[in-house]
N, C-alpha and C positions, 0 to 999 in steps of 0.2 A: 850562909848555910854551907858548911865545907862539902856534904854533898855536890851541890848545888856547883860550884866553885872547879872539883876535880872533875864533872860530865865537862865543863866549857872551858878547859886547858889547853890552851893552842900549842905549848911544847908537849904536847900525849904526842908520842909517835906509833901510836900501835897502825894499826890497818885494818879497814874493815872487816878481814878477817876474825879478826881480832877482839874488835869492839862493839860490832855490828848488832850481834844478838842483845847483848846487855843495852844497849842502847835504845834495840825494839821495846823493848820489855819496859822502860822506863818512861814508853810515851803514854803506858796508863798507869803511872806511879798517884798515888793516893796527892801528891803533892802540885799540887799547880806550875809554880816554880821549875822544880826538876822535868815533869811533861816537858816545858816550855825550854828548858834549857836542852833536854836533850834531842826535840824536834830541830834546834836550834846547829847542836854538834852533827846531827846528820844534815842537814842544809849545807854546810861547812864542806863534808866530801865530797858532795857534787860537785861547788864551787871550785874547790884544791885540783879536783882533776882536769876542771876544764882551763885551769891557768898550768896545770904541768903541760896539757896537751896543746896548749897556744903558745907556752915557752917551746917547746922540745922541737914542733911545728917551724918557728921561727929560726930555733938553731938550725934545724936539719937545712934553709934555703937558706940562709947566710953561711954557712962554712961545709956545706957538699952538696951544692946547687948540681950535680953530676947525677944526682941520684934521680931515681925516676917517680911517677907518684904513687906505683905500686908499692915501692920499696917504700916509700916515704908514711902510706897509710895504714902498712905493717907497723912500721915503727910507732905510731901513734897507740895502735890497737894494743900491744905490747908493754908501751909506757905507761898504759892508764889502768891495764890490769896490775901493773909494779904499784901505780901509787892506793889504788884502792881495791882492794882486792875483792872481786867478787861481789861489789856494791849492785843491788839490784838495780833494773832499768828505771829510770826517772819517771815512765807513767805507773810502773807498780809501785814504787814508793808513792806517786798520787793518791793511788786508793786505800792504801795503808792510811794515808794521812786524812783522805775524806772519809773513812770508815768511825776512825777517832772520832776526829770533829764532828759526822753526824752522833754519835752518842753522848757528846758534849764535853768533849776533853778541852777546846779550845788551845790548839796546839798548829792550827793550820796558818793563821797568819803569822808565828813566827816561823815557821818554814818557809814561806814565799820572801819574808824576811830577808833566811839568810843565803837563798836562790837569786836575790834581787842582782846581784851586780852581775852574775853569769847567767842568766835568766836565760838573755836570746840566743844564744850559744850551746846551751843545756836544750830549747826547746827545738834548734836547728835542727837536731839530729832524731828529733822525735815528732816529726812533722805530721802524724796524722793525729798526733794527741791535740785536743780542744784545751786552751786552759781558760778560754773564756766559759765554755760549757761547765765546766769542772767546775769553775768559782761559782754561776749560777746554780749549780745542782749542789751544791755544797752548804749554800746560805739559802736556799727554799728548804731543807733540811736538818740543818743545824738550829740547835736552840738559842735562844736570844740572849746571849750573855754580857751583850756589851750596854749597858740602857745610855740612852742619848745622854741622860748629866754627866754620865764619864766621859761620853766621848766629847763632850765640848772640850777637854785639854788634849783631847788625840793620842793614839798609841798607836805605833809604827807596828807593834805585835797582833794586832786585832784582824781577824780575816775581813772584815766590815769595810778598814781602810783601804787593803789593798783592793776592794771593788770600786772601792770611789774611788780612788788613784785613776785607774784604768777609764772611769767612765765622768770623769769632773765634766760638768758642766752639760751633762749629757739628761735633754729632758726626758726620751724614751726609760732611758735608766732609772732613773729617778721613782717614776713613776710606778714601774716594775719592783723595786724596794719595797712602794708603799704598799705594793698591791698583796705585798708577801711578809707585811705586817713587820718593815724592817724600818721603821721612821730613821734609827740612825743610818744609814746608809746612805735613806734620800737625806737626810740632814747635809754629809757630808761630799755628796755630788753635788748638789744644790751651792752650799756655801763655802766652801774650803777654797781658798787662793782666789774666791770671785771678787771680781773688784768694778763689776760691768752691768747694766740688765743683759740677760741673758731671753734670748724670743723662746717663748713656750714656756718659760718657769717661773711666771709669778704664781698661777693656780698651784703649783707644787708647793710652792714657798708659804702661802697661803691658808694650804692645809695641814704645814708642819708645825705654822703658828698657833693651832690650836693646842695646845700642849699643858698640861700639867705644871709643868716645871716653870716658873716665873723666870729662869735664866734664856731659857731658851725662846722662851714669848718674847724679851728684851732684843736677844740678837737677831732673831728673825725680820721684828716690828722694824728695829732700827733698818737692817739692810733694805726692807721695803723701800723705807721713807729714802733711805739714801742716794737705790738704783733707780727705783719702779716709779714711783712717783705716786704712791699707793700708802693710804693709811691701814694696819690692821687692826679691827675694833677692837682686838684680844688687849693687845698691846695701848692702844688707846684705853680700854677699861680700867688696865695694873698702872697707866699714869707714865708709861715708858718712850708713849711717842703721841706730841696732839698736831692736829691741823689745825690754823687761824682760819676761821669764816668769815667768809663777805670780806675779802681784803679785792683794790681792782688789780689789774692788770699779773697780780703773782699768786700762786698756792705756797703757805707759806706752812714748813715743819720744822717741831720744834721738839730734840730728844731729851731725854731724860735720865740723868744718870739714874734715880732712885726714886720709888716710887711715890707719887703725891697725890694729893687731893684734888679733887677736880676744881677747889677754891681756893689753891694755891696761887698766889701771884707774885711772891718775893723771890722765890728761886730759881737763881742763873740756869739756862740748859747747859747741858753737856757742845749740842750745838745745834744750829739750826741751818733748813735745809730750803734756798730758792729756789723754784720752780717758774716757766713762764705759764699762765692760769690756763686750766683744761689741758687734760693729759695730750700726749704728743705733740703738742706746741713746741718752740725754739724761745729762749730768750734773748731779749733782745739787750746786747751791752748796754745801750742808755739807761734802759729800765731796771736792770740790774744792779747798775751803779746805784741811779737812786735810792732804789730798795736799801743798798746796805748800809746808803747814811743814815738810812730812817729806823733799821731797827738794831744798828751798832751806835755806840759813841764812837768820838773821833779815839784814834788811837791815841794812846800814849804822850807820842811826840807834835800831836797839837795837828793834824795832818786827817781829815777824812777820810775815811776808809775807801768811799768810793771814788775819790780823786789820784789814787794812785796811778803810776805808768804799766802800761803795757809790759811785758806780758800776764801779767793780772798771776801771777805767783805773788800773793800778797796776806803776809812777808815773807818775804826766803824764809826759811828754820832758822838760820843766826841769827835773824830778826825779831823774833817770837815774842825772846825776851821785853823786850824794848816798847814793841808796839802793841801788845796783849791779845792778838788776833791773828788767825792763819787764817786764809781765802783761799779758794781753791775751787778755780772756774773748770767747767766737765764737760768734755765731749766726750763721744763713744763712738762717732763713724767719721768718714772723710768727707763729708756732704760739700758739695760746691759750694754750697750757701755760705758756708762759714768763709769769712775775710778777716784780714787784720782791720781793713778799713773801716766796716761795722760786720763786727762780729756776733754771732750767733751763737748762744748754750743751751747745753740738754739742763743743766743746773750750776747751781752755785755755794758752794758748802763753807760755814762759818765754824770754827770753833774759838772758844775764848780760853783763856789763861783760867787755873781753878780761884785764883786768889781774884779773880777780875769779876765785879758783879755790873751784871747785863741781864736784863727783861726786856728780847723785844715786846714783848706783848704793851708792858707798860708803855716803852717807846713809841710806838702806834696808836694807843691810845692819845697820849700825850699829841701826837702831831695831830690826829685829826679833831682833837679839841681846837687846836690852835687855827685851824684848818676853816672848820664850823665858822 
C-alpha cells in the first residue's frame, strides 16, 4: 500500500510540528493497516527523542564535563524541543491511544510496540503515570478483536500480547483475563515461553481447555500431560492426549499428533509421557529405565534405550538420526533428593522419529502376555 509505505518512512525528516496532526488524524483512518502504521510513526518520535537525549546527554559529560547539571539539563530540555517539536506528553498521547482502542481501532499494541526499546526511559520521566493501570483499564474496555485461533501464531502488534508479556506466567493475571472474558490473554500468560508446571495454573489451564477450537484443546491437553501430570478429558475426547490404565509403578501419556478413534491401536504417538504413578510422586531412575525398554524398542544401533549413560540426554540431537528416539529426563526444583548416584524425576519424555513406528501400548500388552 504506497500509503501505507510513505506514514512508515524513516528518511521523512519533517518534525512533529510538521507531521503531527496528519498523523493524529490517520489513527481513525477507515484502513486498519494505515491506523496501525501510523500509531506506529508516532511511537517512532518518542523513541527518536529519547535516543537524541541519551546521545546529546552522553556528549555533553564526555567532551565538557565542566559544565554543571543545570546547564546540562537545559541543554537536554532544548534538544528535544529541536528534535520533536511540540510532541505532546507521553501520558496524553496514552489517552489518545486508549480512547482509540476503547472504540475498537486496535492500534494500541502497536504503539507499545514501537515505545518498547525506550519504554523505561520514556516512562522515567513520567513517573506518576500507571502503565500497568492503563493496560488493564484499556483491555477491560476494548473489544475483542484478537480470537485465540489467531493468537496461536502470535503478533507482537496485538495489545493482548503485550499484557501477557508483562504478566507471563503470572496466576493472579491469568485469571483476571478470564474474568474479563479475555481467554486470549489468559491463553498467552499461561503458555507462551512456559516450559515448567507453574503452582496455581493448572485450574487456569484447565479451563482454557475447554475450548471450541480443536487446535487449541490440542496445545493445552498436550502442555497438561507434559508439565502437570494431568489428563484433560476435552482433549482425551478429540483423541489428542490418552492415559494408560492400571499400568504398576508409572502413569503412562501418550500424545497424539491427529485425532483418532478411541479403537485405534496402529498409530505411533507424537510422544509419550512417564510419570512416577500418583501425582506428586518422584521417579525413580531404575523404574524409569525399565519403563522405557518396555514401551520403546531398542534403538536403531541395536543398544536399549534404557541402558544408556548418564547423563540420560538420550540421544544428544546429532544422534536423533541414528537412534530414532530423543529422551529427555525433567526436573523442575533443586530438591536434595535428586543424586547422580540414584536419581530422582518429575518425568520422563519420549519422542520418536516420524518415519519410526512405535505403540507403546501394543508393547505393554505384548510384555505382560509374556508376563502372564
Amino acid at each position: 500500500m504506497a500509503l501505507d509505505s510513505k506514514i512508515w518512512d524513516k528518511d521523512d525528516k519533517r518534525t512533529w510540528r510538521e507531521a503531527g496532526n496528519r498523523l493524529l488524524s490517520l489513527l481513525a483512518h477507515e484502513n486498519l493497516e494505515v491506523r496501525r502504521q501510523a500509531a506506529r510513526k508516532i511511537g517512532w518520535f518518542y523513541t527518536q527523542a529519547t535516543k537524541q537525549l541519551h546521545t546529546y546527554h552522553d556528549f555533553v559529560q564526555e567532551e565538557n564535563g565542566e559544565f554543571t547539571d543545570n546547564e546540562i539539563t537545559n541543554g537536554l530540555y532544548e534538544r528535544e524541543q529541536e528534535i520533536c517539536d511540540r510532541l505532546p506528553p507521553l501520558p496524553q498521547m496514552f489517552e489518545i491511544i486508549q480512547t482509540l482502542e476503547i472504540d475498537g481501532f486496535g492500534i494500541a499494541g502497536v504503539f507499545l510496540s514501537a515505545l518498547s526499546e525506550a519504554e523505561d526511559k520514556l516512562l522515567a520521566r513520567h513517573r506518576r503515570f500507571d502503565l500497568h493501570q492503563w493496560l488493564w483499564h484499556t483491555l477491560a474496555r476494548s473489544p475483542t478483536l484478537e480470537p485465540l485461533s489467531t493468537l496461536l501464531t502470535l503478533t507482537f502488534d496485538c495489545l493482548g500480547f503485550h499484557i501477557a508479556m508483562r504478566f507471563l506466567e503470572d496466576v493472579e493475571a491469568a485469571w483476571r483475563c478470564l474474568d474479563l472474558g479475555r481467554r486470549d490473554v489468559a491463553y498467552l500468560i499461561a503458555m507462551y515461553l512456559s516450559d515448567r508446571p507453574v503452582d496455581g495454573m493448572e485450574p487456569v489451564l484447565m479451563a482454557l481447555g475447554c475450548d471450541r477450537d480443536p487446535e487449541v484443546v490440542r496445545r493445552i491437553s498436550w502442555h497438561l500431560a507434559y508439565y502437570y501430570h494431568v489428563l484433560h478429558p476435552q482433549g482425551a475426547l478429540l483423541g489428542y492426549v490418552e492415559q494408560i490404565q492400571g499400568l504398576p509403578e508409572i502413569d503412562l501419556f501418550l500424545l497424539q499428533n491427529q485425532r483418532e478413534s478411541s479403537e485405534s491401536t496402529s498409530e505411533s504417538p507424537f510422544a509419550a509421557i512417564v510419570y512416577a504413578q500418583g501425582k506428586g510422586n518422584y521417579l525413580e531412575d531404575e523404574i524409569a529405565r525399565k519403563w522405557l525398554d518396555r514401551i520403546c524398542p531398542a534403538c536403531q544401533d541395536g543398544i536399549p534405550i534404557g541402558d544408556r549413560e548418564f547423563p540420560y540426554e538420550i540421544p544428544p540431537m546429532r544422534n536423533w538420526q541414528q537412534m530414532g528416539f530423543r529422551v529427555e529426563y525433567c526436573r523442575y526444583d533443586d530438591s536434595s533428593s535428586h543424586n547422580e548416584e540414584a536419581p530422582n524425576w518429575y518425568s520422563v519424555k519420549v519422542w520418536g522419529r516420524d518415519c519410526l513406528d512405535w505403540n507403546p501400548k501394543l508393547r505393554i500388552a505384548k510384555t505382560q502376555e509374556i508376563q502372564s
